[in-house]
N, C-alpha and C positions, 0 to 999 in steps of 0.2 A: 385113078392112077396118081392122081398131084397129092393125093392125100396120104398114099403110100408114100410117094417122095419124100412128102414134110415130115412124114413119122421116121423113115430113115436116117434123112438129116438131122434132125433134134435128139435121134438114139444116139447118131454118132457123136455127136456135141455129148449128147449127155457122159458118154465112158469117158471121159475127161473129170476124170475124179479131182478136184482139187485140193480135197484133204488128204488124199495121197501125197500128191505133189510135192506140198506145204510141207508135210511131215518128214521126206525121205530129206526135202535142205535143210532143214528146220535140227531132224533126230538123226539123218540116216535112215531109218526107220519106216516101214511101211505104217501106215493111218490104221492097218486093220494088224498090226500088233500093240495097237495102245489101249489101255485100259479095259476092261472086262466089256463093254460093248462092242472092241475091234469094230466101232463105225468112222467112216470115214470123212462124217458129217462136223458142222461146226461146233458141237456140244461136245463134241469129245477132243476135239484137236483143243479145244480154248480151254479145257479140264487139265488134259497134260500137256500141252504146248507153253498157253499162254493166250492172251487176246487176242493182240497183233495179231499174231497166225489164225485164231479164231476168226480174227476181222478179214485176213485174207481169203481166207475159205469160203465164209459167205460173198463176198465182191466179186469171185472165181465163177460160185452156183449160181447169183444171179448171172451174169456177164454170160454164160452158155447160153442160159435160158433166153435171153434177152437176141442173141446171136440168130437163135434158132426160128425165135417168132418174126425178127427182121427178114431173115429169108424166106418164112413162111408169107408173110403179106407183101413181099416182090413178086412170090411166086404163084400164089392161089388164088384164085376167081373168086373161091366163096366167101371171101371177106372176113371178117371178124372172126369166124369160125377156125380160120389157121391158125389164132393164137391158140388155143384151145389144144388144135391138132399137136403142134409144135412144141406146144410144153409137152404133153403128151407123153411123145416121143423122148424130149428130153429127161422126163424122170425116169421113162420105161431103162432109158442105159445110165441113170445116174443108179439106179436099183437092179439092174442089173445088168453088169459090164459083159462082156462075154469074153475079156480079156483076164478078169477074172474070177472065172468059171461061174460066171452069172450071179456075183453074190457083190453086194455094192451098199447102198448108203438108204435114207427112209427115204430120200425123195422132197422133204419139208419144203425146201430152199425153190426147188424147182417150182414143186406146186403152189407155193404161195407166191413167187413172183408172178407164176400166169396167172392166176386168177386176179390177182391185184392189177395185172395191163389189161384182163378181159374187162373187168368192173371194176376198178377201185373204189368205190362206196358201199357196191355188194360185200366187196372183198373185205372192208375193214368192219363191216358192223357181222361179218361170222368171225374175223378175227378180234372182236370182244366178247363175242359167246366163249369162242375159246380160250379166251384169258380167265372170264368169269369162271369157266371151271375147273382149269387147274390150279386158281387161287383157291376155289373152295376143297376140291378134292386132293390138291396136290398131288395129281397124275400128269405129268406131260404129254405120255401117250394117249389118253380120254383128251386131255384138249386138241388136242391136234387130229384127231379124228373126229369131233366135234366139231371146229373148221367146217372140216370137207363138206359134212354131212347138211352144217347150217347152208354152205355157198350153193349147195346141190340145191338147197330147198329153194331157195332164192334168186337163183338166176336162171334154172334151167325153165325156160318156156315153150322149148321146140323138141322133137325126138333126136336129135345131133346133140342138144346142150345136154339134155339128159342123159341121154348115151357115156358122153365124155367125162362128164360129172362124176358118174356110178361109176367110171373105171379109175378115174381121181380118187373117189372114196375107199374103194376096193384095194387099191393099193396100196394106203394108208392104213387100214384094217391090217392088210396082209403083213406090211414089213411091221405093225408093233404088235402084234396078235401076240410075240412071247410077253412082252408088260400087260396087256391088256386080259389075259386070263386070269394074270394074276393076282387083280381087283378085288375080286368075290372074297380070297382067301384072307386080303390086307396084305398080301407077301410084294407087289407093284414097288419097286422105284420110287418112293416120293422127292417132291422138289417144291420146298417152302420157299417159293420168289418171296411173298412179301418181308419174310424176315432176313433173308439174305440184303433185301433193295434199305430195311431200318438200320441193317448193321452196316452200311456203307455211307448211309446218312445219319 
């Protein structure tokens, strides 16, 4: 039952889209009419916003996430594990709101801040697998599903971790599965960080 609780509270936290938010003072404009992704996510508000607003949006997704895992270790016996539960929960409504019609943002923001309070040294040596591969492939979506995949391998040691892990991964599959088909073809999104990070230096 307390686990149901924390997964409610961190949905509801989660439908607090803050790229919405950002975008309607920001454009007037809803987040999910900007740009051909309509994501409500930081990548696309700081494409047609700007940073600032980019930097808001992320400060926003953490701040839920962090909300939700605080009430979850007030309120949960099982320790450590409510963080887990509580992001959870919170990407389940950052992905989908049911305010609107269950279609919402990839989730990134949420999942990488829990995993980084579950473990942060787990956290950061899967979050350089998945840098190393979107430098080399120039996919966003393969790295960030590469993440998940790595933190799943590396921290889960109990049937709870792994459980919650595989629904972290699963959901990351699911919300970029439209980029990630489209790998095989070469038709994918590319994103050259390192020569965008030369051209600014």
């Amino acid at each position: 039952m307390q686990i149901l609780f924390i997964l409610i509270i961190g949905y509801g936290l989660g439908n607090i889209l803050t790229g919405d938010i950002v975008s309607r003072i920001y454009t007037k404009k809803s987040a999910f009419e900007l740009g051909t992704s309509h994501n409500p996510g930081m990548a696309n508000i700081t494409a047609h916003i700007g940073i600032i607003p980019g930097i808001l949006v992320l400060l926003g997704d953490i701040l839920k996430t962090v909300i939700a895992i605080v009430i979850a270790i007030k309120c949960f016996d099982g320790g450590r594990m409510g963080i887990l539960y509580a992001g959870l929960g919170a990407t389940l409504g950052h992905n989908f709101p049911f305010w609107h019609h269950f279609k919402g943002g990839k989730g990134v923001t949420t999942t990488a801040t829990t995993i980084f309070l579950y473990s942060p040294m787990l956290a950061f040596i899967a979050l350089i697998a998945g840098l190393i591969v979107v430098i080399v492939t120039k996919y966003l979506a393969l790295g960030a599903v590469v993440i998940v995949f790595a933190y799943m391998a590396l921290v889960a040691r109990t049937p709870q971790e792994l459980l919650v892990c595989a629904l972290f991964t699963a959901l990351m599959v699911y919300r970029n599965y439209s980029q990630l088909k489209l790998i095989p073809s070469g038709q994918a999104e590319k994103n050259d960080i390192l020569s965008k990070f030369k051209k600014k230096h």
